[in-house]
C-alpha positions as CSV (number, residue, x, y, z in Angstrom):
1,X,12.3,11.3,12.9
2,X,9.9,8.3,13.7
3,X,8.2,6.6,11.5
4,X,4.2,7.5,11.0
5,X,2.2,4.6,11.7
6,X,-0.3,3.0,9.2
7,X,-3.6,1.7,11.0
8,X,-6.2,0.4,9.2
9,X,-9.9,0.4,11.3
10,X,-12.5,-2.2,10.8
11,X,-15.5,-1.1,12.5
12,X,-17.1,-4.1,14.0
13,X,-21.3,-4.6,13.8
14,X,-23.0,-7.8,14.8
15,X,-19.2,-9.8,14.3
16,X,-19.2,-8.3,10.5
17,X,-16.8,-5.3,9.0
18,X,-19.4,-2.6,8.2
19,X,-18.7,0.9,7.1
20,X,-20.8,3.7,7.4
21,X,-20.4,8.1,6.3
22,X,-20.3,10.3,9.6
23,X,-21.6,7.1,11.7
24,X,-24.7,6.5,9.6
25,X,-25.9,4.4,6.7
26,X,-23.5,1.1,7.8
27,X,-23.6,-1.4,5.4
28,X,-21.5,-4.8,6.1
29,X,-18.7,-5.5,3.9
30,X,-16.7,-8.6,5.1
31,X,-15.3,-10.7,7.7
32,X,-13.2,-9.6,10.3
33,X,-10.9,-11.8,10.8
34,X,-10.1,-12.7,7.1
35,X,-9.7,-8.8,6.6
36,X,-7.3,-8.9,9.3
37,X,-5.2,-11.2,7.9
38,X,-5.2,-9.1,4.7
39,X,-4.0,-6.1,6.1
40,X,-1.4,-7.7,7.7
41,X,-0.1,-10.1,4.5
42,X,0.2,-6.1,3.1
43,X,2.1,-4.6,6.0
44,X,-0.2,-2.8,8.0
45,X,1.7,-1.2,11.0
46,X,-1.2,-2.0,13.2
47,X,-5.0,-2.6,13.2
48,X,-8.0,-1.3,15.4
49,X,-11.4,-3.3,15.7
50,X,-14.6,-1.2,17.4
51,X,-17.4,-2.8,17.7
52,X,-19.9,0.6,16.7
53,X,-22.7,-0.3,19.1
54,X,-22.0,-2.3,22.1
55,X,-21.8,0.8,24.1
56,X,-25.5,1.9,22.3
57,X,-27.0,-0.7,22.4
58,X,-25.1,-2.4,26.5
59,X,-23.4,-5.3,24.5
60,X,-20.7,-7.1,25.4
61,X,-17.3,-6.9,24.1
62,X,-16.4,-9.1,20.8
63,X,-13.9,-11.5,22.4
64,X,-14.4,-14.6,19.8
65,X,-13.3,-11.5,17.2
66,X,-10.4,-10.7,18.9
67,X,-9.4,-14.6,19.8
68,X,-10.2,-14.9,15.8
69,X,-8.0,-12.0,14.9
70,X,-4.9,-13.3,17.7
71,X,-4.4,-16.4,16.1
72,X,-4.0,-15.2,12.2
73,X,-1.8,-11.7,12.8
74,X,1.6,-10.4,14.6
75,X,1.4,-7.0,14.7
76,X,-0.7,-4.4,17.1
77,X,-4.5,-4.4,17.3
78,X,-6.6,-2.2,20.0
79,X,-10.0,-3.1,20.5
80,X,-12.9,-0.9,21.2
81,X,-16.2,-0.7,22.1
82,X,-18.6,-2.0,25.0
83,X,-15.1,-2.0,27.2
84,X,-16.8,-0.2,30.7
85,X,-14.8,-2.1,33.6
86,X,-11.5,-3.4,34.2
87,X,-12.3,-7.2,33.9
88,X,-13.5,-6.1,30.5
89,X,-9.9,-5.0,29.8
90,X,-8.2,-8.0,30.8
91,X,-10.7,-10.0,29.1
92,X,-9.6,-8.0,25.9
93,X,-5.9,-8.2,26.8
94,X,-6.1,-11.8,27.7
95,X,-7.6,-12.6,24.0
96,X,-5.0,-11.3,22.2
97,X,-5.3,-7.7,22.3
98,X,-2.1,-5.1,22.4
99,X,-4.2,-2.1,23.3
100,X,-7.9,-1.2,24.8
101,X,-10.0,1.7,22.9
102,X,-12.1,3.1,25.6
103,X,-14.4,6.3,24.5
104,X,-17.9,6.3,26.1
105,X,-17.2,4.6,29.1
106,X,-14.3,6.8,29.7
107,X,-16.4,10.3,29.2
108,X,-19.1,9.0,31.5
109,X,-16.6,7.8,34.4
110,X,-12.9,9.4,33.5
111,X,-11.2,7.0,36.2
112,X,-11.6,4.0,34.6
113,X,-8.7,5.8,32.4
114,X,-6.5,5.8,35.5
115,X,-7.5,2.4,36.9
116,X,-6.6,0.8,33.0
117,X,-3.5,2.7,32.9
118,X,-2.4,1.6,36.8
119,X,-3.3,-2.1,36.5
120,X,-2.1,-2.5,32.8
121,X,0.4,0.5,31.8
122,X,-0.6,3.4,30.1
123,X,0.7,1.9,26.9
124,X,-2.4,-0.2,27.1
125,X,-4.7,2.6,27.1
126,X,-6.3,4.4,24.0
127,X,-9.0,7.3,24.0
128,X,-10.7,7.1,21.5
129,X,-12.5,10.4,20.9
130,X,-15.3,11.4,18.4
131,X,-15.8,15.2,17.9
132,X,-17.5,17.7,16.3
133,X,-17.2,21.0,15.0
134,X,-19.3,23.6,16.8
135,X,-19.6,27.1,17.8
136,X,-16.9,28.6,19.5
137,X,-17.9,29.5,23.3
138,X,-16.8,30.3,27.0
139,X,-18.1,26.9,27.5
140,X,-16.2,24.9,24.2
141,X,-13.0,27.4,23.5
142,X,-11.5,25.1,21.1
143,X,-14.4,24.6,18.7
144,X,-15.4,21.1,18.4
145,X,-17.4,19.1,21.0
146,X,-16.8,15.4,22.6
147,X,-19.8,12.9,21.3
148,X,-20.4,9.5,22.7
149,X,-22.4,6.6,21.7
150,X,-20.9,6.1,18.2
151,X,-21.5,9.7,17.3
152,X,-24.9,9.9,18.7
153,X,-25.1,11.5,21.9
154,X,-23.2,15.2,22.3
155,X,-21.6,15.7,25.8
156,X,-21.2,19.8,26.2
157,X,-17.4,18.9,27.0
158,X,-14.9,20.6,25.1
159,X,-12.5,18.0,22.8
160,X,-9.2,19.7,23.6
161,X,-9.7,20.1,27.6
162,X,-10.9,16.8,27.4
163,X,-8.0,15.2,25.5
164,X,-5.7,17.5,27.9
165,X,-7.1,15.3,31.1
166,X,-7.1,12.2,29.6
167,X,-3.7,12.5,29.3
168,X,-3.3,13.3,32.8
169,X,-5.5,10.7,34.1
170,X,-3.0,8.1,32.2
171,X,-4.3,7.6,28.9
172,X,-0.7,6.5,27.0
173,X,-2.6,7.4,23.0
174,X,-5.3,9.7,21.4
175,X,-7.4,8.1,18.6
176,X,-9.2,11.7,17.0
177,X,-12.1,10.7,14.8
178,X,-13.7,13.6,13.0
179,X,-17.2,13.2,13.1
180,X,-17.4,15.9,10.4
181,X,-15.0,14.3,8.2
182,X,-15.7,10.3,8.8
183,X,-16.3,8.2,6.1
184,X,-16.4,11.1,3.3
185,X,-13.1,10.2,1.7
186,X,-12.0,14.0,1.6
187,X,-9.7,14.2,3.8
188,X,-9.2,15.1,7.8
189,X,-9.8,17.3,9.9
190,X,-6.5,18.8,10.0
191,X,-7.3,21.5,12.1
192,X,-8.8,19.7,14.9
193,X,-6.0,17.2,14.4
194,X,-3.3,20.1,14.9
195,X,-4.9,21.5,17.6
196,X,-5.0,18.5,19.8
197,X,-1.7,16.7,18.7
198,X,0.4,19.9,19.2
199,X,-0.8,20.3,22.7
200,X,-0.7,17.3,24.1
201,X,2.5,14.8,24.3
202,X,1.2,11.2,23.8
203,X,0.7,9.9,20.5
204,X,-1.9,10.8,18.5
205,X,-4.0,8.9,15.9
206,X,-5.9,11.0,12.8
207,X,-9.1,9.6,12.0
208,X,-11.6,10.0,9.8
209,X,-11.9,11.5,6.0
210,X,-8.7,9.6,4.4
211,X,-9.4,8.9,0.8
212,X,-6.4,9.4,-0.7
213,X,-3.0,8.8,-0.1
214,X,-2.4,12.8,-0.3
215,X,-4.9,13.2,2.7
216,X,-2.2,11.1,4.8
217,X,0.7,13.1,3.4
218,X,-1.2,16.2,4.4
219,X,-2.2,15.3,7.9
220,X,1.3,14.2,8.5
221,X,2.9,17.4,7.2
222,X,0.4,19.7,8.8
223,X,0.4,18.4,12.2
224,X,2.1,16.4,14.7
225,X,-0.1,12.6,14.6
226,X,1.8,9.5,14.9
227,X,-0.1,7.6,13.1
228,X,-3.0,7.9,10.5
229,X,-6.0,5.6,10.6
230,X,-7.6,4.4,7.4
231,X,-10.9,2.4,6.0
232,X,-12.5,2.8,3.2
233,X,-9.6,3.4,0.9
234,X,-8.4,0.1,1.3
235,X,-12.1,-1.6,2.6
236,X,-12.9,-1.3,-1.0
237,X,-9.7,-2.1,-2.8
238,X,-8.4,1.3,-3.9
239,X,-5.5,1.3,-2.6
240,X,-3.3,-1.4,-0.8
241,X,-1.2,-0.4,2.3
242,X,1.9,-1.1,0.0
243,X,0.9,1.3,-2.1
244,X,0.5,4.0,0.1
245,X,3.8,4.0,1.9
246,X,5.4,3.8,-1.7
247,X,3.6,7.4,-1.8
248,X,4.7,8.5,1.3
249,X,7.8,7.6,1.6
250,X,8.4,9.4,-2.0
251,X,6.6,12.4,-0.2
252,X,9.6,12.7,2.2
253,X,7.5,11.2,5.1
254,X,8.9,8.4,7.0
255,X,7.1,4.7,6.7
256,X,8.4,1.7,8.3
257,X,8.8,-0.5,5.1
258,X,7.4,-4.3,4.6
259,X,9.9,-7.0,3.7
């Protein structure tokens, strides 16, 4: 079996790490950089930077973080937020960057998905997605509905259809972010995680909720993500990534270790 991947997300506001609960309240809590470098002194598997209202608020992508980040760690990092063309990609790429996040941009034009995934590989391409649980209906079967602009704007498009044909358009990973479940520490969303991960075939990333190192034991078990992203459990010093694969790896589920 393949080892589940540890990714730690630093939400990105103004060039400061800022956390918020269910995309609201955001309160800034460090550097970027220099909590990059942490992670990765810990063994982190990877890291993913978003910068929560470019795409609000028509910014421009936060190159000087992602130079900054480039120069102090060497492992994966994906960058997200205010990425809408394809020079914004190779800008990203070209900084440093492993991976580009794309979420907004790719809801409101689908084929910039294709034209990432054709110019740079599909490896290069993350959806990010950020849904929420709503009624069941002939017009959103799977329960739980695609919202843009860091959780502010609801799209009437249905999250497992939509993950379904981002795959097809080229997307190479799915980053799932529970709105529900983001930032409360109780865990994720393991049903929407299950639903999407066991019906598409890319990788796919569980986000939002993790508080404990159970909730990443759980996910894992109960679905089939590749990788769990975390935050606040380590944003605030309850845990260190050490520590949680030490758990996992006791609970049976596969870590890659740090030597």
């Amino acid at each position: 079996m393949l080892s589940k991947r540890i990714i730690i997300c630093l939400d990105v506001r103004e060039g400061k790490t800022t956390k918020g609960i269910k995309f609201k309240g955001n309160v800034d809590i460090g550097d970027p950089v220099a909590m990059a470098e942490e992670y990765y002194r810990q063994g982190v598997d990877e890291l993913v930077f978003y910068d929560i209202t470019a795409s609000s608020d028509k910014r421009d992508i936060i190159i000087d973080v992602v130079e900054g980040v480039a120069k102090k760690i060497f492992i994966p990092f994906s960058v997200g937020g205010g990425i809408r063309s394809l020079d914004d990609m190779h800008r990203v790429l070209d900084a440093g960057a492993e991976k580009i996040s794309v979420n907004s941009a790719a809801v409101l034009d689908p084929d910039i998905i294709y034209k990432g995934a054709v110019a740079f590989g599909s490896q290069c391409i993350v959806l990010g997605m950020d849904a929420k649980q709503v009624e069941k209906t002939p017009a959103m079967p799977s329960g739980y509905e695609i919202y843009i602009n860091g959780g502010r704007t609801p799209m009437g498009i249905d999250a497992l259809e939509w993950a379904k044909r981002a795959q097809d358009l080229g997307a190479g990973e799915i980053c799932l972010n529970s709105i529900d479940a983001d930032g409360t520490n109780t865990g994720y969303e393991l049903a929407l995680t299950a639903l999407i991960s066991k019906n598409v075939s890319i990788p796919v990333i569980a986000s939002g909720g993790a508080g404990l190192p159970e909730h990443l034991r759980d996910v894992f078990q109960t679905s089939d993500a590749d990788a769990a992203l975390i935050a606040s459990m380590v944003h605030y010093q309850q845990y260190t990534v050490a520590q949680i694969k030490e758990y996992l790896s006791k609970e049976g589920v596969p870590v890659r270790t740090f030597i």
